[in-house]
C-alpha positions in Angstrom: -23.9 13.2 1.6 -21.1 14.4 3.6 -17.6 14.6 1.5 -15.9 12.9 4.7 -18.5 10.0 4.6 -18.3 9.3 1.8 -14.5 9.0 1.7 -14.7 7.0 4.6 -17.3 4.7 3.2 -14.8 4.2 -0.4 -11.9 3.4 2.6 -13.6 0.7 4.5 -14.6 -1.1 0.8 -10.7 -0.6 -0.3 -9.8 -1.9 3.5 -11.8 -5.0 2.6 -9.9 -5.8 -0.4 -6.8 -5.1 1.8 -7.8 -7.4 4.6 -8.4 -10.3 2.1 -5.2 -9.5 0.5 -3.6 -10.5 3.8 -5.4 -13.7 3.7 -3.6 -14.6 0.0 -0.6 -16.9 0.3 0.5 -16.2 -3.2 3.0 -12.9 -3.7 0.7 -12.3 -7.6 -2.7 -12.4 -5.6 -1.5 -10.2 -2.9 -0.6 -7.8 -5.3 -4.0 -7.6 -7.3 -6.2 -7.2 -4.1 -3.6 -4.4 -3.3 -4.0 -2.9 -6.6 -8.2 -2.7 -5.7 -7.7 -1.7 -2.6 -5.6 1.2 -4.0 -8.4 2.2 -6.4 -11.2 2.8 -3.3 -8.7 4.2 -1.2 -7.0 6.8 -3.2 -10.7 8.1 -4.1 -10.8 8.4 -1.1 -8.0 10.2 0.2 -8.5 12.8 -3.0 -12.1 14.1 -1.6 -10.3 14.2 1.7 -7.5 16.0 -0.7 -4.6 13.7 0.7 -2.9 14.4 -2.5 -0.1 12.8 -1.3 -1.6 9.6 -1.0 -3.0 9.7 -4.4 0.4 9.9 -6.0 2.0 7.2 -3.7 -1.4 5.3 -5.1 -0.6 5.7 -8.8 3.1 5.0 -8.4 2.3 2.3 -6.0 -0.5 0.9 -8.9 2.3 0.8 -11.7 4.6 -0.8 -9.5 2.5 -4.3 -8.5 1.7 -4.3 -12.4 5.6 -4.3 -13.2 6.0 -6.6 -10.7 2.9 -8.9 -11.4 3.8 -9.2 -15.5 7.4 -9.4 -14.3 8.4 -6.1 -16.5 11.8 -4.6 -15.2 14.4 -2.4 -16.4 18.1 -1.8 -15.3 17.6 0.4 -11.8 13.8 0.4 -12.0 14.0 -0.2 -7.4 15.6 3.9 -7.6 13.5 5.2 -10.3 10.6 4.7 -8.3 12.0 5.3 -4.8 13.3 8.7 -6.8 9.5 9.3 -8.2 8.2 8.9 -5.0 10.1 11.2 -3.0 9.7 13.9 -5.8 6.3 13.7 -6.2 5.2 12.7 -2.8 7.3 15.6 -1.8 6.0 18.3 -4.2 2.0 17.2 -3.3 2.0 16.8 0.3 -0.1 19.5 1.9 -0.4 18.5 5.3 3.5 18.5 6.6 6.0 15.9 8.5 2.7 13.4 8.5 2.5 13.7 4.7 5.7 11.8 4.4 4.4 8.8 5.9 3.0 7.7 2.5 6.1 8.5 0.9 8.1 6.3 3.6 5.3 3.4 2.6 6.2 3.7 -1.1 9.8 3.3 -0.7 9.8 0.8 1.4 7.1 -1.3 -0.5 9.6 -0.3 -3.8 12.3 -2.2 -2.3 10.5 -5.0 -0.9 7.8 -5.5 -4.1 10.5 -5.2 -7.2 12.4 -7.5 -5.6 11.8 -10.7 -7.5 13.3 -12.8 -4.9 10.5 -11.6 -2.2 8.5 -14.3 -1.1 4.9 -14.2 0.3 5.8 -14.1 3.7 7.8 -11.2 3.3 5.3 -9.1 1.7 2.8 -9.7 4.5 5.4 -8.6 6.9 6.4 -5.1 4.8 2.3 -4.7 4.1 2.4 -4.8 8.2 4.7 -1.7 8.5 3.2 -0.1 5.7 -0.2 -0.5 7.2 1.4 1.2 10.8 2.1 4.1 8.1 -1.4 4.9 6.8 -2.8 4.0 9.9 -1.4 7.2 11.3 -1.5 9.2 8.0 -5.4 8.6 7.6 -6.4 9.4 11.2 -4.7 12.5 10.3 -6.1 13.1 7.2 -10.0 12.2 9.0 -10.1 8.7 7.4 -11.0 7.2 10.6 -12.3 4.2 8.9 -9.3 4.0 7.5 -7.2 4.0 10.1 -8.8 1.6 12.4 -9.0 -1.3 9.2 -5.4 -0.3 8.6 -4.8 -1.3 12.3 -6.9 -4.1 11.5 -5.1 -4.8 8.3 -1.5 -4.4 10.4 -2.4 -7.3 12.7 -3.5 -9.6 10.1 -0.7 -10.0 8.1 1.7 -10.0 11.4 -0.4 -13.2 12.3 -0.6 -14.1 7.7 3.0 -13.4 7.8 4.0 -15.7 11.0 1.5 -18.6 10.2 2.5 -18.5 6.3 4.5 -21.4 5.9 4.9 -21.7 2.0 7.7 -22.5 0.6 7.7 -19.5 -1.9 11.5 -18.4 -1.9 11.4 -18.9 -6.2 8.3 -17.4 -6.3 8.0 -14.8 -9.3 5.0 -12.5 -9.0 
């Protein structure tokens, strides 16, 4: 079987697990259908060898479990913003695109170790971040990615606008 199928086949199974992530009202549950998602889609993105992606994956991985067991340490928000940039840097092989992960990552840094973000504002950050692999798979021939990730965009727009929790306490 084709290399590009099959990647696109392991993106469209992590998309799912994105897509119901959208659907979660809770910032924990988000996070651990993020993590899944992550798992199929950085397999993914390494037979398409968008190595760049695979180390915003990792980092991005680590961070929802810091953030789910509530584990932090003095700075940890720069550390990983720092790490990202670095590494995301050092393996992107495909130019200006390949900082589009890398722009993902820090943003979801900022917005996910925060421990006062709510619900809500995680579907709106997963909306921009979505915008950013949208455009980073086509590139990289994830076409199925791509078009979920547009999917994936508009449903937590209308998740994020139709949440009406009140989750402002809420602790991952």
């Amino acid at each position: 079987m084709n290399d590009v199928l099959i990647a696109n086949i392991l993106t469209i199974i992590g998309q799912g697990f994105t897509f119901y992530s959208s659907t979660r009202k809770e910032k924990r549950a988000i996070l651990w259908f993020q993590i899944v998602a992550m798992l199929f889609m950085s397999t993914g993105s390494l037979i398409l060898k968008g190595y760049s992606a695979n180390v915003m994956d990792a980092i991005a991985i680590t961070r929802n479990l810091m953030s789910i067991y509530s584990f932090s340490f003095p700075g940890q928000t720069y550390v990983f913003i720092a790490i990202a940039v670095i590494f995301g840097s050092l393996f992107n092989n495909i130019g200006i695109l390949g900082y589009l992960p890398i722009l993902a990552n820090v943003v979801q840094s900022i917005v996910v170790l925060n421990k006062k973000t709510t619900a809500r504002q995680l579907q709106f950050m997963f909306a921009f971040v979505s915008l950013c692999w949208a455009v980073y798979n086509f590139v990289i021939k994830a076409y199925a990615g791509a078009v979920f990730d547009a999917i994936n965009m508009l449903s937590f727009l209308f998740n994020g606008i139709t949440n009406k929790t009140k989750d402002t306490k809420e602790s991952a």
